[in-house]
PALO-910049 format. One line per 5 residues: number of its first residue (from 1); their letters; for each residue x, y, z of N, C-alpha, C, CB. Coordinates in steps of 0.02 Angstrom, whole numbers, plus 50000, padded with zeros to 5 digits. Glycine has a CB too. Example, Ala and Ser with C-alpha at 12.3 -4.5 7.8 and 13.67 -1.06 7.14 Angstrom:
<rs>
1 = as = 50660 49716 50390 50615 49775 50390 50660 49835 50390 50565 49776 50452 ~ 50642 49888 50354 50684 49947 50357 50645 50002 50394 50704 49970 50286
</rs>
This chain:
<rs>
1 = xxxxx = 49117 50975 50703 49109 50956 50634 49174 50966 50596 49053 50996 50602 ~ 49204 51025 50607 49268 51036 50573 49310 50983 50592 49299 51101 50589 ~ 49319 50935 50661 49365 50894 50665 49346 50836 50620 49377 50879 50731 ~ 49299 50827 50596 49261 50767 50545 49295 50787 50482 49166 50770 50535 ~ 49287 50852 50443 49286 50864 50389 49371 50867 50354 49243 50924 50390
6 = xxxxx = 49420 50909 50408 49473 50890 50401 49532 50841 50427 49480 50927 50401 ~ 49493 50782 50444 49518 50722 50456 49556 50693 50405 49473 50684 50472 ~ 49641 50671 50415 49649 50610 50344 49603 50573 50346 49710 50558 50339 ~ 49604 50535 50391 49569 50482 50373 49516 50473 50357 49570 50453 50400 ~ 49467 50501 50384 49398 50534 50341 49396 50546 50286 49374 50589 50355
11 = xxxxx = 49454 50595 50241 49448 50624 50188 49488 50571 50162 49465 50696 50183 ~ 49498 50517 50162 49541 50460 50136 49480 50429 50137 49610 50427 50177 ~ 49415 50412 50187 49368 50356 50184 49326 50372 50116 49319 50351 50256 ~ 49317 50466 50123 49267 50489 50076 49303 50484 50005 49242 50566 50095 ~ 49363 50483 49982 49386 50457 49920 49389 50364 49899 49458 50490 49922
16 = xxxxx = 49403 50327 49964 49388 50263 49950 49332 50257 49929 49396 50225 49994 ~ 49273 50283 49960 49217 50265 49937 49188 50288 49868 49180 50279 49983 ~ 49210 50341 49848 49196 50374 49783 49237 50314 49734 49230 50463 49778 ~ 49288 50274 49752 49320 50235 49701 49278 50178 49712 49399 50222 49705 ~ 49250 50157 49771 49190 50116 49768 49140 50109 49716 49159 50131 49813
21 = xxxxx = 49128 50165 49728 49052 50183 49684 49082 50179 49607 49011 50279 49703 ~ 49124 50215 49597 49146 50188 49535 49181 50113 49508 49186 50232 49524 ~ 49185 50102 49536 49201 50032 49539 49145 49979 49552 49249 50025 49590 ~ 49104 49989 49560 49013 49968 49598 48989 49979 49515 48959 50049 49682 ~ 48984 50038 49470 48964 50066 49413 48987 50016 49360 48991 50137 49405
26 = xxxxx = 49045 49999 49363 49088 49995 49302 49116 49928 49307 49146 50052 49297 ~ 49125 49918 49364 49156 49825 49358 49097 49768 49363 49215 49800 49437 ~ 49138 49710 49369 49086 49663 49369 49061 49650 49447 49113 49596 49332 ~ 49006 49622 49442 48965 49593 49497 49013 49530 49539 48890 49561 49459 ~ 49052 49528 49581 49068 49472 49603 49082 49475 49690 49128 49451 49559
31 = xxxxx = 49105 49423 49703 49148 49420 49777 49167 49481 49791 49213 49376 49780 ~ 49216 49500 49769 49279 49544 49769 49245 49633 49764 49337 49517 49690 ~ 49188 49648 49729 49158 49673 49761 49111 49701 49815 49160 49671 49745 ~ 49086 49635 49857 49051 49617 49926 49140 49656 49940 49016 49509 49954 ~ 49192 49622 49969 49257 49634 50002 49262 49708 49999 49320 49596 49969
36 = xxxxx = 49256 49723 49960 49270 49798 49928 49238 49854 49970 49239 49806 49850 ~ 49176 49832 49982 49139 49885 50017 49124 49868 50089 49074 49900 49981 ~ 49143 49801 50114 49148 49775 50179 49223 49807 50218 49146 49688 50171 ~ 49262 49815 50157 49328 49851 50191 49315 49929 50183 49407 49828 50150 ~ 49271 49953 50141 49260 50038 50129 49233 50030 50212 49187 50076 50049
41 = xxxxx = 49165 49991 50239 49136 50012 50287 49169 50007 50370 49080 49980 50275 ~ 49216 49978 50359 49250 49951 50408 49300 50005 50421 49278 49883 50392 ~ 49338 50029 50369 49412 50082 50362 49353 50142 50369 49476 50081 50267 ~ 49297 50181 50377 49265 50226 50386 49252 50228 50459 49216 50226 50346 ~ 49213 50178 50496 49185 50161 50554 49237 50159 50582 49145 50108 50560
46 = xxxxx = 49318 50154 50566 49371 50166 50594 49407 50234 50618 49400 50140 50562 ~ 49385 50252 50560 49398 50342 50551 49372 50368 50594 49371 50383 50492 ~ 49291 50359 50589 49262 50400 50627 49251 50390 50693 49216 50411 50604 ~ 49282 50334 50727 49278 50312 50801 49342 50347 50822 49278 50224 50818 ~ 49407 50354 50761 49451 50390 50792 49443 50450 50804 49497 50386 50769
51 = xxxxx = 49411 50496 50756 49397 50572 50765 49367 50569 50854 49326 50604 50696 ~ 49317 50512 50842 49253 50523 50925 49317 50522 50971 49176 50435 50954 ~ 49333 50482 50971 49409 50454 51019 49455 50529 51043 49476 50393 50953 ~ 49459 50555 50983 49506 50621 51002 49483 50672 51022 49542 50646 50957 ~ 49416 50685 51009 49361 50742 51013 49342 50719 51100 49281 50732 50942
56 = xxxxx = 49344 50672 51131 49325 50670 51184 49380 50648 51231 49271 50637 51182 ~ 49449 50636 51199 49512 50646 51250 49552 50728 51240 49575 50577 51229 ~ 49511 50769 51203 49541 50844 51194 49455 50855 51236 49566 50885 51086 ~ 49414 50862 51254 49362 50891 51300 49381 50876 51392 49283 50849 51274 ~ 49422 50815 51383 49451 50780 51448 49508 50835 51470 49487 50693 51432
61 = xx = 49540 50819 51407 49601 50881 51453 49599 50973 51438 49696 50857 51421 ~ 49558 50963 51424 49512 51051 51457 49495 51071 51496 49462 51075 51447
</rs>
């Protein structure tokens, strides 16, 4: 869990998305918001395949 929590990129997905949500709140309804959160879910599911990725090539060379 600790390799999740102090991840950049994780802790970069979990601030994109907080500007999401605010941005979801406060702007308008359009396109460009669909994009917005299709790239939040994409740059996360990235993150976190890399953490899996490293968490199970550091169990390999143990």
């Amino acid at each position: 869990m600790r390799k999740f929590l102090f991840n950049g990129a994780i802790i970069s997905a979990a601030f994109s998305g907080f500007s999401a949500l605010k941005a979801t709140a406060s702007g308008p309804r359009d396109w460009r918001l669909l994009l917005l959160w299709v790239s939040w879910a994409a740059s996360t599911a990235i993150a976190i395949g890399n953490v899996v990725d490293a968490a199970n090539h550091a169990d390999d060379d143990a």
